[in-house]
C-alpha positions as CSV (number, residue, x, y, z in Angstrom):
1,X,0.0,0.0,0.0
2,X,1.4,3.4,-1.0
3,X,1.7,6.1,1.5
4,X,-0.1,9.0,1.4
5,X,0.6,12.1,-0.6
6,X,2.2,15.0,1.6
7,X,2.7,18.9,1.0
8,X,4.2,21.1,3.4
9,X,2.7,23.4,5.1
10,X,2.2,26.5,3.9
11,X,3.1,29.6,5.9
12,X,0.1,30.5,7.9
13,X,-0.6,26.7,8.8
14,X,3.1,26.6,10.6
15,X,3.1,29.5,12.4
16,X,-0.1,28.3,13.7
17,X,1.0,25.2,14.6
18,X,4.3,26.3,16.0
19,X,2.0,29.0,18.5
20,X,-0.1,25.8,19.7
21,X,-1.9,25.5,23.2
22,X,-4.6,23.8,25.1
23,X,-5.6,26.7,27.4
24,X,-6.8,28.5,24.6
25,X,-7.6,26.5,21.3
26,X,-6.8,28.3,17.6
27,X,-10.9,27.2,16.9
28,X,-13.1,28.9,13.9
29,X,-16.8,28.4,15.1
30,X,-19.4,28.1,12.8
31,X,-23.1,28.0,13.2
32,X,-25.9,27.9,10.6
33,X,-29.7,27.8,11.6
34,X,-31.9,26.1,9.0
35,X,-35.8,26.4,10.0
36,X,-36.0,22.4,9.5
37,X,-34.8,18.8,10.5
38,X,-32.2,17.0,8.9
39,X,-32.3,12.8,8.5
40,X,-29.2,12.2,10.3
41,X,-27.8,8.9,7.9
42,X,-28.6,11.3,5.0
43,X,-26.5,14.3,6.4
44,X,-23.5,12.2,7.6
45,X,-23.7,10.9,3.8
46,X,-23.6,14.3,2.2
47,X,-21.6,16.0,4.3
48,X,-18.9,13.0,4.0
49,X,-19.4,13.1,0.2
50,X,-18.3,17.1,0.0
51,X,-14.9,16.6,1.9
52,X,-14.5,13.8,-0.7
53,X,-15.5,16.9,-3.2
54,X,-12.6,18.8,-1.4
55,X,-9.9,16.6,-1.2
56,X,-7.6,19.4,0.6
57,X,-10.0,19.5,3.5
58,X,-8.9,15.8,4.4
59,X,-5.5,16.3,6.2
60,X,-3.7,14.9,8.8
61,X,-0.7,16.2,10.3
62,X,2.2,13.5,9.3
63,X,4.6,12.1,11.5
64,X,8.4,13.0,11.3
65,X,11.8,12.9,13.5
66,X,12.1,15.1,15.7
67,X,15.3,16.7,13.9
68,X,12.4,17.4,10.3
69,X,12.6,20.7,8.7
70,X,8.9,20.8,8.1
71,X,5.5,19.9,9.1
72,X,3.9,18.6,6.3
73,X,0.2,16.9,5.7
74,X,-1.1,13.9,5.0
75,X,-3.6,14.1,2.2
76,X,-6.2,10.8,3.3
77,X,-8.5,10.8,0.7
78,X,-11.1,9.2,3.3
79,X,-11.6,10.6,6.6
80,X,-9.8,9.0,9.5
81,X,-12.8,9.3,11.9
82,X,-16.5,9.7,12.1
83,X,-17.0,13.8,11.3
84,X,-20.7,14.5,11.8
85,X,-22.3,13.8,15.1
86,X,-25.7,14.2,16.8
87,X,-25.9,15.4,20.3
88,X,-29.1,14.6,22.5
89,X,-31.5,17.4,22.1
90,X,-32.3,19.5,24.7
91,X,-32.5,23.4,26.1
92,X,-28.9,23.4,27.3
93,X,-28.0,21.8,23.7
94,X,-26.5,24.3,21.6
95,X,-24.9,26.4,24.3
96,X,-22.9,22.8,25.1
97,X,-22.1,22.5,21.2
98,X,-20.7,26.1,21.6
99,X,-18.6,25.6,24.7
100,X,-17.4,22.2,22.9
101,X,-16.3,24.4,19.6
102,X,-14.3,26.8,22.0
103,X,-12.5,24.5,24.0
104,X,-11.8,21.2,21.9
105,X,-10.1,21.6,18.6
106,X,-10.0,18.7,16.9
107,X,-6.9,17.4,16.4
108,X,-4.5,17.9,13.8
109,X,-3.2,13.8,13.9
110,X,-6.9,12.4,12.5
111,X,-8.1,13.6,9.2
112,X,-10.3,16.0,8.4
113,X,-9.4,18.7,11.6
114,X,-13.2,19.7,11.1
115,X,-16.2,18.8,13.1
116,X,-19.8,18.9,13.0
117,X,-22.7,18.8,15.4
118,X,-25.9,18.4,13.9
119,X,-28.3,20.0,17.0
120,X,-32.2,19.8,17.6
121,X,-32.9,23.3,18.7
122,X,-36.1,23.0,20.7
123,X,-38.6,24.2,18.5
124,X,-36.0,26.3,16.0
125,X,-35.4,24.0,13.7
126,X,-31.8,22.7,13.7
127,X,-28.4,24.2,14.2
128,X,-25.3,22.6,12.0
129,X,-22.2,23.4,14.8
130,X,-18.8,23.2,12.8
131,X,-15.6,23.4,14.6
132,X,-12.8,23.7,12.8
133,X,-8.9,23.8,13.7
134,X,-7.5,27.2,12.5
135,X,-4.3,25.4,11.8
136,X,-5.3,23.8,9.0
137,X,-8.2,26.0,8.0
138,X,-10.3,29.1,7.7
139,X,-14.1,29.6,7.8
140,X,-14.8,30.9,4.2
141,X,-12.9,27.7,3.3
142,X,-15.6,25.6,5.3
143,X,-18.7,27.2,4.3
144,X,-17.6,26.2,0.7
145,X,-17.2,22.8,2.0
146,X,-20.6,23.2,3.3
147,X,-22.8,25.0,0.3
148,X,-21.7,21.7,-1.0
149,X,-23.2,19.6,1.2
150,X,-25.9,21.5,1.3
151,X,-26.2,20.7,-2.3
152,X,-25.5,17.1,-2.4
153,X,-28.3,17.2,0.4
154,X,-31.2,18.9,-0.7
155,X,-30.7,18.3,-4.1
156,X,-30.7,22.6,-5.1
157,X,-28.1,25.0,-6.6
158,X,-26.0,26.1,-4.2
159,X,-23.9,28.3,-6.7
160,X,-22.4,31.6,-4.7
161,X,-24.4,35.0,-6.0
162,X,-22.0,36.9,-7.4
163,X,-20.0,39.5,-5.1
164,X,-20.9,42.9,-5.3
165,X,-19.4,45.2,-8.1
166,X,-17.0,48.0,-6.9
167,X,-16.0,51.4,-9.0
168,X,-12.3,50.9,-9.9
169,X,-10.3,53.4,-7.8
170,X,-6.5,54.0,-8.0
171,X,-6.0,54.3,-3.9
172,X,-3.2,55.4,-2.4
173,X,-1.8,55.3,0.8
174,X,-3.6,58.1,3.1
175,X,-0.8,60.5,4.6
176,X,-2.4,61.2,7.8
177,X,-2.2,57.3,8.9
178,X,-0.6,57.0,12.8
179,X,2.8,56.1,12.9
180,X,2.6,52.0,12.9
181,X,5.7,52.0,15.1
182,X,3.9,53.2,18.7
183,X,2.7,50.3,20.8
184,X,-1.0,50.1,19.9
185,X,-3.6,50.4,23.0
186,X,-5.0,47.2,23.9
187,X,-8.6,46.2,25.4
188,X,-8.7,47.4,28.9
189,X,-9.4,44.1,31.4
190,X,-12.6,43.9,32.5
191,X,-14.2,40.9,35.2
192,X,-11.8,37.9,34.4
193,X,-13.6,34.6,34.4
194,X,-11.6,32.4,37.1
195,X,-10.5,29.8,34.3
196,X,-8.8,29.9,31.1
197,X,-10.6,29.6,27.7
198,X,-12.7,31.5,24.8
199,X,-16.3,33.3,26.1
200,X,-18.4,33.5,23.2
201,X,-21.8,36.2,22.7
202,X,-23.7,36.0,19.6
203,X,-26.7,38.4,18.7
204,X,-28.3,39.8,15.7
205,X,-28.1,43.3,14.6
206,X,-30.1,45.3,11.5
207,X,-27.5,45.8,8.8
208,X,-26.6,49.7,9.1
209,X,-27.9,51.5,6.6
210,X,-26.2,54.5,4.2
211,X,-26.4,56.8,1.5
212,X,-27.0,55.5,-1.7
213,X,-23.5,56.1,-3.7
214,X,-21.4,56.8,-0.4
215,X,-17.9,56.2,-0.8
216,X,-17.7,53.9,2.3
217,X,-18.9,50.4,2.7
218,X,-20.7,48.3,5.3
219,X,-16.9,47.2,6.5
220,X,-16.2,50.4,6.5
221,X,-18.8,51.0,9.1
222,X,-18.1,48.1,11.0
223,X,-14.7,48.8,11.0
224,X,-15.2,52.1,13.0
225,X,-18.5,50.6,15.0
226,X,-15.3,48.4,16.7
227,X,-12.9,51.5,17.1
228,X,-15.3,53.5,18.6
229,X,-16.3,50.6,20.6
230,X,-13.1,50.0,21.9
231,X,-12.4,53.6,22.6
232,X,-15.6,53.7,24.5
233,X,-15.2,50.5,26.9
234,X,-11.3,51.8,27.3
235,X,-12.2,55.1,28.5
236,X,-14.6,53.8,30.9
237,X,-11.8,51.2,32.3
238,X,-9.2,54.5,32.0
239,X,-6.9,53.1,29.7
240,X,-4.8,55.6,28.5
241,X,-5.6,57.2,25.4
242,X,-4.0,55.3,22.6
243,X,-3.7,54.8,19.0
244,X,-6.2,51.7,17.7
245,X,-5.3,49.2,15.0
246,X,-7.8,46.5,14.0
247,X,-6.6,43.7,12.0
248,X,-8.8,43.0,8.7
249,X,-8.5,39.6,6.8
250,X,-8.3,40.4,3.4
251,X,-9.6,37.0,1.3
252,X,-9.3,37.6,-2.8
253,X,-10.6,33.7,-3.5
254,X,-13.3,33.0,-5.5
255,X,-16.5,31.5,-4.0
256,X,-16.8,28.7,-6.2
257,X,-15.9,25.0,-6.4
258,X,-12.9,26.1,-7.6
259,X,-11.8,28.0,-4.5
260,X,-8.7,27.4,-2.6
261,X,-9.3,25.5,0.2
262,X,-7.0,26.0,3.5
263,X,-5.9,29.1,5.3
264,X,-6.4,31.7,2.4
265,X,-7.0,34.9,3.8
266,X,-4.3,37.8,4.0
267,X,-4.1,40.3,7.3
268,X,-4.1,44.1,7.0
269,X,-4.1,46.4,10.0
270,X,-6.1,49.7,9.9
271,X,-4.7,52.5,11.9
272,X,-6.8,55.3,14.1
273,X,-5.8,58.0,15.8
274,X,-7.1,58.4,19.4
275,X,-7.9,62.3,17.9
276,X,-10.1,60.7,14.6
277,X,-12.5,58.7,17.1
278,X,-15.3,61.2,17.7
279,X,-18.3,60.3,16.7
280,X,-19.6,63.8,16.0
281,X,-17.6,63.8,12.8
282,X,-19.0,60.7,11.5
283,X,-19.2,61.2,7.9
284,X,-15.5,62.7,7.6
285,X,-14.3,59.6,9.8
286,X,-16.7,57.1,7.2
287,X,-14.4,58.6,4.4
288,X,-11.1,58.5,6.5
289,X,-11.3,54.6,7.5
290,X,-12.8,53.9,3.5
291,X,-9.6,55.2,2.0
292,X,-7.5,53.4,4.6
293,X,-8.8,50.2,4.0
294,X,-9.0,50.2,0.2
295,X,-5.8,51.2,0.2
296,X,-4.4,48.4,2.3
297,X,-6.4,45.8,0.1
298,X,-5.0,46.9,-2.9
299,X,-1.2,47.1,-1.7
300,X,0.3,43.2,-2.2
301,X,1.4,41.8,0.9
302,X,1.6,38.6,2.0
303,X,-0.2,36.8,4.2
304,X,1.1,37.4,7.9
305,X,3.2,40.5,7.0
306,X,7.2,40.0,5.4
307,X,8.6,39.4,8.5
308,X,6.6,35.9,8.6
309,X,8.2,34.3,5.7
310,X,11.4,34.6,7.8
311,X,9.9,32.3,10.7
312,X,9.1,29.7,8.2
313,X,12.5,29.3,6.9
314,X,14.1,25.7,7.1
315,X,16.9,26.9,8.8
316,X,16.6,24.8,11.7
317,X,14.4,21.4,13.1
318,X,11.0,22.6,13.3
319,X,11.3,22.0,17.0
320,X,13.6,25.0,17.8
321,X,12.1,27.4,15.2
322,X,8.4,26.7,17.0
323,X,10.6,28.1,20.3
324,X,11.8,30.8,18.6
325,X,8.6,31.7,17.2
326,X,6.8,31.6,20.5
327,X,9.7,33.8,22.2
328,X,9.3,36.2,19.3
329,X,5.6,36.4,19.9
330,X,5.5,37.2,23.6
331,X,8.7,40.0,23.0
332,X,6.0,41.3,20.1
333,X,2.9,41.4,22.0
334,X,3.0,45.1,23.0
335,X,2.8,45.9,19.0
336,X,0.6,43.0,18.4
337,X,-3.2,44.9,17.3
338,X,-5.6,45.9,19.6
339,X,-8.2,43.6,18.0
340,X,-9.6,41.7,15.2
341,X,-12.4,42.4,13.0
342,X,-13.3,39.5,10.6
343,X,-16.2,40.4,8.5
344,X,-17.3,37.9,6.3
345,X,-19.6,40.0,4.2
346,X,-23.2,38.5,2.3
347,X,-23.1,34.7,3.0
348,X,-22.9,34.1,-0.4
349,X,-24.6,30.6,-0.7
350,X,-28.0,29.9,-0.3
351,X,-27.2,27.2,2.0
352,X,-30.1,25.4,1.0
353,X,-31.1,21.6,2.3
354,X,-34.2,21.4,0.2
355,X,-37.5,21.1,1.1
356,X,-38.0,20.0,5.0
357,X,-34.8,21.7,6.6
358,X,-35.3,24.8,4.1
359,X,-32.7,27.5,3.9
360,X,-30.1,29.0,6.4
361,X,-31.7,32.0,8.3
362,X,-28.9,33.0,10.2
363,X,-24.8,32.4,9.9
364,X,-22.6,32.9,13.1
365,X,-19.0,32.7,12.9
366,X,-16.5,33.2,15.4
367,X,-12.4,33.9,15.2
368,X,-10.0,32.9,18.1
369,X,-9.1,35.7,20.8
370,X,-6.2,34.5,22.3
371,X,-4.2,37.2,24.1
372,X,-2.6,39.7,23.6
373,X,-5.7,40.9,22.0
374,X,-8.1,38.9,23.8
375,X,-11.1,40.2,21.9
376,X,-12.2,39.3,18.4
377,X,-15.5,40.8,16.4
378,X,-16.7,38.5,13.6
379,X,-19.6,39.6,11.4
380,X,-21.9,37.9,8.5
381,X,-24.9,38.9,6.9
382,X,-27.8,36.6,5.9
383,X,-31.2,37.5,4.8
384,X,-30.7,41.1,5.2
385,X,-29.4,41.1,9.1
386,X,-26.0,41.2,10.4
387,X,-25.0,38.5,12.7
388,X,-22.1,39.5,15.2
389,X,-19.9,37.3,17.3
390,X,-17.7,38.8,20.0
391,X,-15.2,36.1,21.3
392,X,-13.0,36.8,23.6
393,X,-10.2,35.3,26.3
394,X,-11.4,35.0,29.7
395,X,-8.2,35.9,31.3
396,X,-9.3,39.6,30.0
397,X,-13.2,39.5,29.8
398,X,-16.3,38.1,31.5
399,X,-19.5,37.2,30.2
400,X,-20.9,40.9,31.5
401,X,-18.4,42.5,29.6
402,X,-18.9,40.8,26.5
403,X,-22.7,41.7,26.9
404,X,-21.5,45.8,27.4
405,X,-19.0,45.9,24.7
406,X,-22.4,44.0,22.1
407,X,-24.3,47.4,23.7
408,X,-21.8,49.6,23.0
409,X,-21.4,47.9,19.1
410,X,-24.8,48.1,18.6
411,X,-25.1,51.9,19.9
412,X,-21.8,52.9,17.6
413,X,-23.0,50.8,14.6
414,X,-25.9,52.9,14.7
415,X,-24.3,56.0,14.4
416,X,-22.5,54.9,11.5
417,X,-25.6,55.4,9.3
418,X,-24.7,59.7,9.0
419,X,-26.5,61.0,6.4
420,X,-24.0,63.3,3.7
């Protein structure tokens, strides 16, 4: 018998791996509501059928001396153990799924990293809980993965909508951007929980409204909801004043079957000035953060930044670069972004199961917050409202805080919609 095929891993997978821990899991939580029921042997067959559909998905992490160069996967073909399972319904049913997606990654050893709960949500239909192993994997990827199965379930066309068309624009880079070589402010603590681990919040929010032909986005507005957030919950935790930068994934990959599958998204950091966060000047600060980020989405850079590539190097056993890495992390925390903000955009596939477990409703994702940011905002849109996620470590937050800071991004997002 021939042994599997192997490619290394690319950049973004080893840093991940080499930046590994239990206390807080690199997880990507994924939850889609369908109004329906699912036949369980039917689901486990479809859903089994798309990883088939996307070879890439089926991974494991292959063995090697301890003195190897490289990690490098394990393409299966098959998967290793049973994916999809089906907890015991019940009112406490989904927030367990949750707490399971935040805590246990699956592991890297058995193929596919990726899990799913399949949950009975007392009389709301049924909840598909994926949890997927950031190391291996993002959450666009995975929806792909499961549009498919959606497909191969319910029989329908789950072909992406096409993404929204953009005037061309020649941006260039804004002049009055903060110097990126101050430390950035971080989240001010709040209640700590007394163990380690991820707290999660979801909720569902109107998507903002604006002028028609304004030269800002919805990101846009959700990028500065979060700044003014933060500034907000910072002052009243009297952190001093501070420069903000929010990290942006930036994913160019197509939406159909012939998307990349993996970690495929590129990071960006968008700068504010302590002095630019006043929400009296809305529109002006609308226009600011638009040119910032088009301008950092147009400007090639790879993935993790062009210091990354450096980490990644075969220069030693994978062992001591891992050590080096995570020394080089903890001296780099003070610069490390104040926060994430991972906006997914329009679910673009119907993520319809057919005819008796209907069409998703709602789509929740959620990044990991690890520290030193300790906070991540994760937004999707689906049938016209915004679904948020704030994640966050609970060595910084509690659950009271996440439920103030989901005010305050509620309150802020609201102000975005100025009128020119």
């Amino acid at each position: 018998m021939s042994a599997p095929p192997r490619i290394p891993f690319p950049l973004v997978d080893e840093v991940a791996r080499h930046c590994l821990q239990d206390e807080e899991p690199e997880t990507v939580h994924i939850e889609v509501h369908l109004p329906g029921g699912l036949d369980p042997a039917r689901m486990r067959r479809a859903f089994t059928q798309a990883l088939r559909r996307h070879p890439r998905v089926l991974v494991r992490e292959a063995p090697g001396p301890w003195y190897r160069r490289r990690y490098e996967w394990e393409l299966t073909g098959e998967p290793d153990v049973e994916v999809v399972s089906f907890p015991a319904p019940g009112q406490d049913a989904l927030e367990d799924a949750r707490t399971r997606a935040l805590a246990q990654a699956p592991p890297l050893t058995a193929s596919p990293p990726v899990r799913l709960e399949v949950v009975a949500a007392a009389g709301r239909g049924t909840v598909l809980l994926l949890t997927v192993n950031h190391t291996a994997l993002d959450g666009p990827a995975c929806l792909r993965v499961l549009a498919t199965a959606a497909e191969l379930y319910g029989g329908r066309d789950n072909s992406p909508t096409a993404p929204p068309v953009r005037p061309p624009g020649t941006p260039q880079d804004p002049p009055d951007a903060p110097s990126p070589w101050s430390p950035p402010a971080r989240v001010a603590p709040g209640t700590p929980g007394p163990s380690p681990g991820n707290g999660l919040l979801v909720t569902e929010l109107p998507l903002p409204r604006r002028p028609r032909g304004a030269a800002y986005t919805v990101n846009d507005q959700l990028m500065v909801a979060t700044a003014l957030t933060i500034a907000h919950w910072n002052r009243e935790h009297g952190a001093p004043r501070r420069p903000l930068r929010i990290t942006m994934p930036v994913d160019d990959r197509p939406r159909d079957a012939t998307m990349p599958i993996g970690n495929g998204t590129r990071l960006v950091e968008v700068p504010f000035a302590p002095r630019e966060l006043d929400p009296a000047g809305m529109t002006p600060l609308l226009r600011r953060t638009a040119s910032r980020t088009r301008a950092l989405k147009s400007l090639p850079r790879p993935q993790l930044g062009r210091g990354a590539a450096l980490l990644t190097a075969p220069w030693a056993p994978v062992g001591c670069r891992a050590a080096f890495t995570r020394a080089l992390r903890r001296a780099a925390a003070p610069w490390t972004s104040t926060t994430l903000l991972s906006n997914i955009g329009r679910i673009p596939y119907p993520l319809d199961f057919g005819e008796e477990a209907g069409r998703a409703g709602a789509v929740w994702f959620s990044a990991p917050a690890r520290m030193p940011r300790g906070l991540t905002v994760t937004t999707a849109s689906t049938a016209g409202r915004l679904h948020l996620a704030l994640r966050w470590s609970r060595s910084l937050l509690g659950h009271g805080d996440g439920a103030r800071l989901r005010e305050l991004f509620a309150h802020y997002l609201h102000t975005t919609e100025a009128t020119e």
